[in-house]
Each structure stands twice: as structure tokens, then as C-alpha cells.
TORKOL-278065 format. One record per residue (C-alpha): residue in one letter; x, y, z. Coordinates in steps of 0.25 Angstrom, whole numbers, padded with zeros to 4 digits, always signed. Layout:
<mardrens>
AXYZ...
</mardrens>
This chain:
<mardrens>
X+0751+0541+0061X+0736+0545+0061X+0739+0557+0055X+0747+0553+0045X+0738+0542+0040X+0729+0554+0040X+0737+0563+0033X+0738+0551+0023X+0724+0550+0019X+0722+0564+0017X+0732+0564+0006X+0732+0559-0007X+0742+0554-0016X+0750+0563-0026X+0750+0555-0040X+0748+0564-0050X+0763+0571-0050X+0768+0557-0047X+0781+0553-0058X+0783+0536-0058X+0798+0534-0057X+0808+0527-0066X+0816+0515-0059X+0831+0518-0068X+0838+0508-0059X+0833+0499-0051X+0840+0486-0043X+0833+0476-0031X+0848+0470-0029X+0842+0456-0033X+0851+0447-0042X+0847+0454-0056X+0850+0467-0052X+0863+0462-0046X+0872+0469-0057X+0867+0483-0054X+0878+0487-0045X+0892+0487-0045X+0899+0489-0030X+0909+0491-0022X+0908+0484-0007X+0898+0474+0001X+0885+0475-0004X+0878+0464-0011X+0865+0459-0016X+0860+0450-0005X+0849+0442+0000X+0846+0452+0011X+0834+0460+0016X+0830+0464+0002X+0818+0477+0000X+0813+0467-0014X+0818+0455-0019X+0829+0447-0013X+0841+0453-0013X+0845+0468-0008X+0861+0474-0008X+0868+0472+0006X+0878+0480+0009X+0888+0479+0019X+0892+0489+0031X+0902+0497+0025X+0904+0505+0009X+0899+0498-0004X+0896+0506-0016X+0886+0502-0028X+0887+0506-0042X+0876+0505-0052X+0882+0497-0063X+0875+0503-0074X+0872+0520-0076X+0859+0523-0072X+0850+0533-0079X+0842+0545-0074X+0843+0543-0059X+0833+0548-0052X+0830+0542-0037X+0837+0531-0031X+0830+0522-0022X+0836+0512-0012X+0832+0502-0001X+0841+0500+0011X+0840+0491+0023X+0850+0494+0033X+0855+0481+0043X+0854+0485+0056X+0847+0499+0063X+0862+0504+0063X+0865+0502+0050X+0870+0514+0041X+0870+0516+0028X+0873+0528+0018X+0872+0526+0002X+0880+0537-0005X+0872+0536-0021X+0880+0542-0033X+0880+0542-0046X+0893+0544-0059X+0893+0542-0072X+0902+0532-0071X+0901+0519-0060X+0915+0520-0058X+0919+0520-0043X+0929+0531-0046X+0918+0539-0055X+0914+0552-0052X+0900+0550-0041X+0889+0560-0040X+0884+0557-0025X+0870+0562-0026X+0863+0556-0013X+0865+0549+0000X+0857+0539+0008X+0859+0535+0023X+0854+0528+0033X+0857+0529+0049X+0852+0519+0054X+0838+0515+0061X+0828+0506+0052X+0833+0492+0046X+0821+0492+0034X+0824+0496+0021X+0824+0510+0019X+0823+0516+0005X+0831+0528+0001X+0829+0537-0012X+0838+0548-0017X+0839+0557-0030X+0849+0555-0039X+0843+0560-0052X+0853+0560-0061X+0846+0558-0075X+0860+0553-0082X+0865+0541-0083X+0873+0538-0070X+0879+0528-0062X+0873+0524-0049X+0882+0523-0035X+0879+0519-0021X+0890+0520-0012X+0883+0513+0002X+0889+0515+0016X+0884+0506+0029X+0887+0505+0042X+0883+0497+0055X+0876+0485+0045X+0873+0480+0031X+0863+0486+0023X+0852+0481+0011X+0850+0490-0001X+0838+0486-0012X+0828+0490-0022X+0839+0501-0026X+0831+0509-0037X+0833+0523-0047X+0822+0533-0052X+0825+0539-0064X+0826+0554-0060X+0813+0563-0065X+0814+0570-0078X+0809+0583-0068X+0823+0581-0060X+0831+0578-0071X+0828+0591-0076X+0830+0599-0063X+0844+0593-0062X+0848+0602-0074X+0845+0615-0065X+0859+0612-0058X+0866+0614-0073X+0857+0628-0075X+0862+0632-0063X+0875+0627-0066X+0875+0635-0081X+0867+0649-0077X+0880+0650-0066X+0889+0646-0076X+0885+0657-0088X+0886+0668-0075X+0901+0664-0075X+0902+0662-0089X+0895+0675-0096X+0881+0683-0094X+0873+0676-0105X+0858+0680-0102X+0853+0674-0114X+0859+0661-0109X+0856+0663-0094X+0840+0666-0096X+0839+0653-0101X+0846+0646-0091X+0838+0654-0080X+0823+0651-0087X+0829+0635-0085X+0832+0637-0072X+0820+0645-0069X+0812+0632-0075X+0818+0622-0068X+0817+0630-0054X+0802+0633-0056X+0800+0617-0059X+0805+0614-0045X+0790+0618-0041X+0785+0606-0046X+0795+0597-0040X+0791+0604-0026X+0777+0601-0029X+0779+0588-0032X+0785+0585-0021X+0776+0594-0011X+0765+0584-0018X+0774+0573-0016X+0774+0575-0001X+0762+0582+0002X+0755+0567-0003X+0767+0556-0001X+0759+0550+0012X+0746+0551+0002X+0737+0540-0001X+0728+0533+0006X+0735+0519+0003X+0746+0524+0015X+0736+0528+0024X+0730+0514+0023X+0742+0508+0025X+0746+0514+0037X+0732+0512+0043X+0733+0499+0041X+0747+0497+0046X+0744+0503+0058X+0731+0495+0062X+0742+0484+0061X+0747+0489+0075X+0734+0491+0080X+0729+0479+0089X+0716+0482+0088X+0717+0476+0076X+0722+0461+0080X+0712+0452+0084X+0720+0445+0095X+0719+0461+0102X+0706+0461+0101X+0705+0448+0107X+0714+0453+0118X+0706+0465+0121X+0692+0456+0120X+0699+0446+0130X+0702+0459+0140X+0689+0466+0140X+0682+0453+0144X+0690+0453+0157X+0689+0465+0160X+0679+0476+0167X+0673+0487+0158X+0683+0498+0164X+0695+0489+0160X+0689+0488+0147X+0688+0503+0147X+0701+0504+0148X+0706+0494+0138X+0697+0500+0127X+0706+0514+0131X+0718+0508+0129X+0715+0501+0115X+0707+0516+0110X+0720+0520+0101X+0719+0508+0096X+0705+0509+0090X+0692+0506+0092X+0689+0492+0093X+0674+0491+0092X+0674+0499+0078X+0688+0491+0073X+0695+0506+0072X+0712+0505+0073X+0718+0518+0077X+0734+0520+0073X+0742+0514+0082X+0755+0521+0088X+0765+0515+0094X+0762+0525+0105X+0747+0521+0107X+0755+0504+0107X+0764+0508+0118X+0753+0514+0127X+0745+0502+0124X+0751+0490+0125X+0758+0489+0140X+0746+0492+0146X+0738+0485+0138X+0745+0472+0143X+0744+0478+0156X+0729+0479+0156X+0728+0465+0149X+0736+0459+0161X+0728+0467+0171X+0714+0464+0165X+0716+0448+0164X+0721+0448+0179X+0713+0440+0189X+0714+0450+0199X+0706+0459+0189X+0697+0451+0180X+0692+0444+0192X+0686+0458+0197X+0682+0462+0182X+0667+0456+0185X+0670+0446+0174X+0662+0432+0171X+0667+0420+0178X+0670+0418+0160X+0678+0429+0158X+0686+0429+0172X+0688+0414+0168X+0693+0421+0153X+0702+0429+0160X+0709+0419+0168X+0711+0410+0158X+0716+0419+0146X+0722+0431+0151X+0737+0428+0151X+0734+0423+0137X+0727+0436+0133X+0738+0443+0139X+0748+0435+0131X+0741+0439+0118X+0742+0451+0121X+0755+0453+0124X+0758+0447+0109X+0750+0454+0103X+0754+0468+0106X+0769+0462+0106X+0766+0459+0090X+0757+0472+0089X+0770+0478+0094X+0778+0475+0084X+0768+0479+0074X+0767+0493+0079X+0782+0495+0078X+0783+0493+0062X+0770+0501+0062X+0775+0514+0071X+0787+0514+0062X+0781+0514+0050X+0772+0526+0056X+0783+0533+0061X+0790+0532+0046X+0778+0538+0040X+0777+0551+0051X+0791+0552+0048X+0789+0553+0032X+0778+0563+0035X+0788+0572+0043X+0798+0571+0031X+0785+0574+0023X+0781+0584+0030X+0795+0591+0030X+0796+0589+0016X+0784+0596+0013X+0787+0608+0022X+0802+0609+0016X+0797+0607+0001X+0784+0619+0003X+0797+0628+0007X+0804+0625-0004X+0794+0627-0014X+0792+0643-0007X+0806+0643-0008X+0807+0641-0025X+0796+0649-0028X+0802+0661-0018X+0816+0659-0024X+0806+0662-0039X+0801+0674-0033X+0789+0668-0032X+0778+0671-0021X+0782+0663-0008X+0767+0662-0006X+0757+0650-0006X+0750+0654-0018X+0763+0652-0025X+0765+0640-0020X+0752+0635-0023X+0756+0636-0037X+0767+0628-0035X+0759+0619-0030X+0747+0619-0038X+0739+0606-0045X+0738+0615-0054X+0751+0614-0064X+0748+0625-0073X+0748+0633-0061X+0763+0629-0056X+0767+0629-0070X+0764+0643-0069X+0771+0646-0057X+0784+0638-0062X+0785+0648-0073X+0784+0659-0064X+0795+0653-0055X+0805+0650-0067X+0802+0663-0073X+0807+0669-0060X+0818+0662-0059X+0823+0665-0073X+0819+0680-0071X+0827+0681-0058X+0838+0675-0063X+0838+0682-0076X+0836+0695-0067X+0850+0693-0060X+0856+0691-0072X+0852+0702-0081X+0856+0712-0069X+0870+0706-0069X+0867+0701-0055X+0877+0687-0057X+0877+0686-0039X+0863+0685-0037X+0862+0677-0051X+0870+0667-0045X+0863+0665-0032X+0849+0664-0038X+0853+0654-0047X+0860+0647-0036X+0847+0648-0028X+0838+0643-0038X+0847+0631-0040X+0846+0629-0024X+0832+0630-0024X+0830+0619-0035X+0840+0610-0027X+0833+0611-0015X+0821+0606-0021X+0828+0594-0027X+0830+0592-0013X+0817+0588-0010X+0818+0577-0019X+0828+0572-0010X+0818+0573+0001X+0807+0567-0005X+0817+0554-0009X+0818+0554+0007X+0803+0554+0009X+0800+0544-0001X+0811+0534+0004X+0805+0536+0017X+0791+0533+0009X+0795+0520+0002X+0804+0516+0016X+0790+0516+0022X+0782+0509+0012X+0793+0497+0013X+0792+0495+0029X+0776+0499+0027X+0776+0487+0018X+0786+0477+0025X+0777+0481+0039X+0766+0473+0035X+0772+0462+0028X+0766+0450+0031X+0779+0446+0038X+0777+0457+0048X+0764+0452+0055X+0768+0451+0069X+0755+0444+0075X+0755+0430+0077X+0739+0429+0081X+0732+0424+0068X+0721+0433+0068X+0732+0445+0071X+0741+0442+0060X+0729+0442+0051X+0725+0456+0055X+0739+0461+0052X+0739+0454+0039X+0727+0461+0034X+0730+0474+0039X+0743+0473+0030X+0736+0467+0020X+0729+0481+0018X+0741+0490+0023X+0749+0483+0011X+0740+0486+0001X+0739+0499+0005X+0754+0502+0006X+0755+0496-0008X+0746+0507-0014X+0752+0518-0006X+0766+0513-0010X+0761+0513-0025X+0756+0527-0024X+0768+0531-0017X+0778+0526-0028X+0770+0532-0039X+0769+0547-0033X+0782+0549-0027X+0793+0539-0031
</mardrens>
């Protein structure tokens, strides 16, 4: 986790090719929104365990299916909350979209979202559906081994940049169609200079996305969350602990204490107020002996040979079961605090790895568009590609689309339909691949926005586990300042990438 909250701080947050999306649909399944749907099956707007407001869309174990009762225009990305019953609980939602909202109308699948099992918060899921006509919206919603909650379903309009792309599969579709029909070369340049075009502008969208992940644990606001959130599972940051380990050192000879300030260095200095990250690994080596050294230090046997004061023998008789006591409860509370903390590190190390492979996989991609346009597989090319500078990539986006057209153009001029064919087929795969990484990036931002939610529901006031005063007091101003914190990063986060 150190490394991460360092890798956070030395980044900084992408705003400038940032785009603010358009809600076209939007429904919270509370009572005014309740004649959005028509359905099919056992789901119903109940007062269950909404995301917002009061109400969310149950839906029973078995097959229910949700039509949108109006048509919807220009879809872009879908958004949706689940909450599944029970760690078993299954669930696959199948979304489609028709011109008609007929249930024996001709359906366009165009995602699918599933969940295995495993976590019982809510989850949030976002697929592309981008679409920019005016469609019909279905959900058909499969569940097994439980019931499950949906909310805060909401549509993006789809980017003008993607609408635009989407007419690549009707170019490719014509080109292949005129190879059938006759050798019109007047005709055919122009469809190959439009191709060309729009294969050079995938560049941009692979920047934009490299930006997008090279930055998307960027800003400081996350890192000062998480800093915060983790000194909330740090006992050296609970008076009663320090009480406890005042109360011990007073009984005990200077080797014992010795020892005792060993065990608490991963947990910082105490002189200087510094918290260390904690682990769930540093808690486990911490805690039984810990208890076993409070128990062995307050035992007559041995603070009677301790060369205490007659005062601090008597302390120690009197109040060492009750010291004990207080610590068992403490680090019992603490416990449960480090749980909901090493999750919400081990979701954010496992962002990172999808980040990470993201990244790797998107660079490749990038090598491979510019190699497919006979351009220099080199990293001075693709530092144009990704240059600050945009007359820079402008200018290298007309040398990809120039290439494109020439080659094409090449193979048709020398009569050469077979290897036409497969360049036009490989160019549209290429451009497909890269619509891809949209899919991907949905993925990461789900997990982004999944995190947020059970970052923010972690340090509720509802969730302070202490019950000593001055501890519960402690917690509350730690997540006082993590909740500001998260609330800037969250605001960043929705304006750069969603």
C-alpha cells in the first residue's frame, strides 16, 4: 500500500482532455420514476437496501426482463448498481436494445454483465452501448442462489468522437461491396481517404486513454484519503492504546520495555506522533503476543522482581486484569476496523494490476496501428503520438491516413482484389480492437466508482466500532478529514474520466 499511496502523490490529475458527460436517461427506482419500465417477471421497486434514496428494484431468484418504456436517444454508456443478497448469489444481466419495445421485436444484444458470487455491497457496472439513434432499452436479468437490488440505473449520451467511428463499419462494409459490384477508382479513393481518416484518429483515442490510465490513481485528495483511512486501523492512534502501553511500561523493567517499543515500531513512532500503514500482516504478528506479553508483564511472579516501587507494584496488582480487559477490546474493535481497511487496499492494488495491464496492452496496440500504417515501429514515432503538442500529432495523423489511403489505393490500382481485401479487413480489425479498450476502461472505471462507494460507506459515522469515548472521537476526526478528502478526489475523478 506505501507504494501506492506513493505512486499517488507523484502523479497528477489529467484535466485538460477531460469531456463532462450527458445523463439521456436516468432512473433511482423511487415512486416518480416508477413508470420508466415496463416488465416481465419479479422485480419491483421496494424499500430495500437502496444505493440513494429509498427505494431500489428487487428482483427475485429466477428470469425478469425490463423494457424502457420510452426510446432513448444517443446511448452512450450504461451505468448500474447491483447489490447481490448473499456471497452465493449470482447474477447475469443480458442489455439490448430494438427499435421497437415489443418483446417479439428484433433485439441487438450488445453487452453482458455477470457476477459470480463473493461481495454483498453494491457493485457498479458500466458497458458501451453507443448507439446514437433513438432505441429502445432492454434488460433481460438472470439470478440464482438469492435475490438481488439494482439502483441509480443511469445512460450517457455516446461521444460525438464514437459516434463518428461507428460509421467505419458502413465504409468497410461499402469499399468490399463496390469490389463485388464493379472497379470504380474514382469512387473507391474516396472511400479509402475516409477510411484512412478515421483509422489515423484512433491515435487520439489511444492517447487519451494512455492519459486516462497513466493518471486515474492521480491527485493528491486519494492519497490523503487513504492515508487517513489507514491511520484509522493504527492503534497508535487511540488514546485508550496509549493508555494501555503507558499502564505496561510502568510495570515493567527497561529490557521489557525494550521489547515492547519493538513490537509497536511498525506501527510508528510514538514519541514524534508518526503512524506507519498498517498491514493486516504487521496486526496478525501483533496482536497475540501482544496480549501474551500484557498478561506476562502484569503477573505477580514477574512484576514483583521488576524492582518496581511499593506504588507501582500496588498499580499493578490492583489494575492488571482490568488493563488486560481493555486491551482485549480494543484490539477486538481495531480488529474489525483493519478488515474493512485491508479490503479496501487490496481493491485498490487490484485496480492498479488491471491498470497496470491496461497500460501495457494499450502501448502495444498503439505500435501495432502505427506498424499496420507503415509507419516507424519506433519510439520516436510514438512520441508523436503522444506528444502535448497537437500540431505535432495532427501531423502524424495525416501521415497515418495518407498511408492508409495510398496502400489501399496501391492494391487496387494493380488489380490486386485478394490482398485489397485482407487489408481492408485488417484495418477495420485493428479499429475494433481499439474500441475494445473502451470496453476495458468501463471495467476499470466501475471498479473506480465501486471503491469510492465502499471508501465512503467505510467511514460512515455508523461504522465506528470503539466504544471508549475518547477512541470513538479519534475515529470520527480521522474520517472527518478522509471524507473530505474522498469528496474532492471523487469530484476530480467524475470530471476526468466519466
Amino acid at each position: 500500500m506505501r507504494n501506492i499511496i506513493a505512486l499517488l502523490c507523484a502523479m497528477w490529475l489529467p484535466g485538460a482532455f477531460a469531456q463532462a458527460s450527458v445523463i439521456v436517461f436516468s432512473d433511482g427506482f423511487e415512486q416518480h420514476d416508477a413508470n420508466a419500465w415496463r416488465q416481465l417477471g419479479e422485480c419491483q421497486p421496494l424499500l430495500a437496501i437502496a444505493r440513494s434514496g429509498e427505494l431500489a428494484l428487487r428482483c427475485q431468484s429466477g428470469n425478469s426482463v425490463l423494457f424502457s418504456k420510452v426510446a432513448i436517444n444517443e446511448m452512450g454508456v450504461l451505468e448500474l448498481w447491483v447489490k447481490p443478497a448473499t456471497d452465493i448469489t449470482a447474477y447475469r444481466i443480458h442489455v439490448l436494445v430494438s427499435d421497437l419495445p415489443n418483446i417479439d421485436a428484433l433485439w441487438q444484444p450488445v453487452a453482458l454483465i455477470e457476477h459470480s458470487g463473493g461481495d454483498v455491497n453494491y457493485k457498479a457496472h458500466r458497458v458501451s452501448i453507443d448507439d446514437p439513434a433513438r432505441r429502445y432499452l432492454r434488460l433481460d436479468i438472470e439470478t440464482t442462489n438469492g435475490i438481488i437490488d439494482i439502483d441509480d440505473v443511469q445512460i450517457e449520451r455516446i461521444l460525438l468522437a464514437t459516434a463518428l467511428q461507428k460509421n467505419e463499419q458502413r465504409i468497410v462494409s461499402g469499399i468490399l461491396d463496390k469490389l463485388r459490384q464493379d472497379q470504380n477508382i474514382a469512387l473507391q479513393a474516396e472511400s479509402f481517404r475516409t477510411l484512412g481518416v478515421n483509422y489515423a484518429a484512433q491515435l487520439d483515442l489511444q492517447r487519451q486513454y494512455l492519459e486516462y490510465a497513466n493518471a486515474l490513481h492521480a491527485g493528491i485528495a486519494l492519497a490523503l484519503a487513504g492515508s487517513e483511512r489507514n491511520k484509522m486501523a493504527n492503534p497508535m492512534a487511540y488514546a485508550s492504546f496509549r493508555n494501555i502501553i503507558g499502564n505496561t511500561k510502568r510495570v515493567t523493567t527497561p529490557l521489557q520495555q525494550a521489547r515492547l517499543s519493538s513490537m509497536l515500531k511498525p506501527f510508528g513512532d510514538l514519541a514524534t506522533a508518526t503512524l506507519n500503514v498498517v498491514s493486516g500482516g504487521a496486526y496478525s504478528a501483533f496482536a497475540e503476543p501482544f496480549k501474551s506479553f500484557l498478561a506476562s508483564s502484569f503477573d505477580k511472579s514477574s512484576y514483583s522482581d521488576a524492582g518496581l516501587s511499593r506504588a507501582d507494584r500496588k498499580f499493578a496488582e490492583q489494575n492488571g486484569l482490568q488493563i488486560y480487559q481493555d486491551a482485549e477490546r480494543f484490539l477486538a474493535e481495531l480488529e474489525k476496523e483493519l478488515q474493512q481497511v485491508s479490503a479496501l487496499d487490496m481493491d485498490l492494488i487490484n485496480i492498479q494490476k488491471n491498470i497496470d495491464s491496461f497500460r501495457r496492452n494499450l502501448d502495444k496496440q498503439l505500435r501495432d496501428t502505427l506498424q499496420h500504417a507503415s509507419m516507424a515501429r519506433s519510439q520516436e514515432t510514438v512520441s508523436r503520438a503522444l506528444s502535448k503538442d497537437e500540431t505535432v500529432r495532427q501531423k502524424l495523423m495525416q501521415e497515418v491516413a495518407g498511408n492508409i489511403s495510398l496502400k489501399a489505393n496501391s492494391y487496387l490500382n494493380e488489380g490486386n482484389n485478394t490482398d485489397l481485401v485482407r487489408f481492408v479487413l485488417k484495418t477495420s480489425e485493428q479499429l475494433e480492437q481499439t474500441q475494445s479498450y473502451k470496453d476495458q476502461f468501463n471495467q476499470i472505471t466501475s471498479a473506480m466508482l465501486t471503491y469510492y462507494d465502499r471508501f465512503e460507506r467505510s467511514i460512515n459515522s455508523s461504522q465506528n466500532p470503539f466504544t471508549d469515548a475518547a477512541d470513538k472521537q479519534a475515529w470520527d476526526h480521522h474520517a472527518q478529514k478522509a471524507r473530505g478528502y474522498l469528496q474532492q478526489s471523487k469530484e476530480s475523478f467524475n470530471r476526468a474520466y466519466l
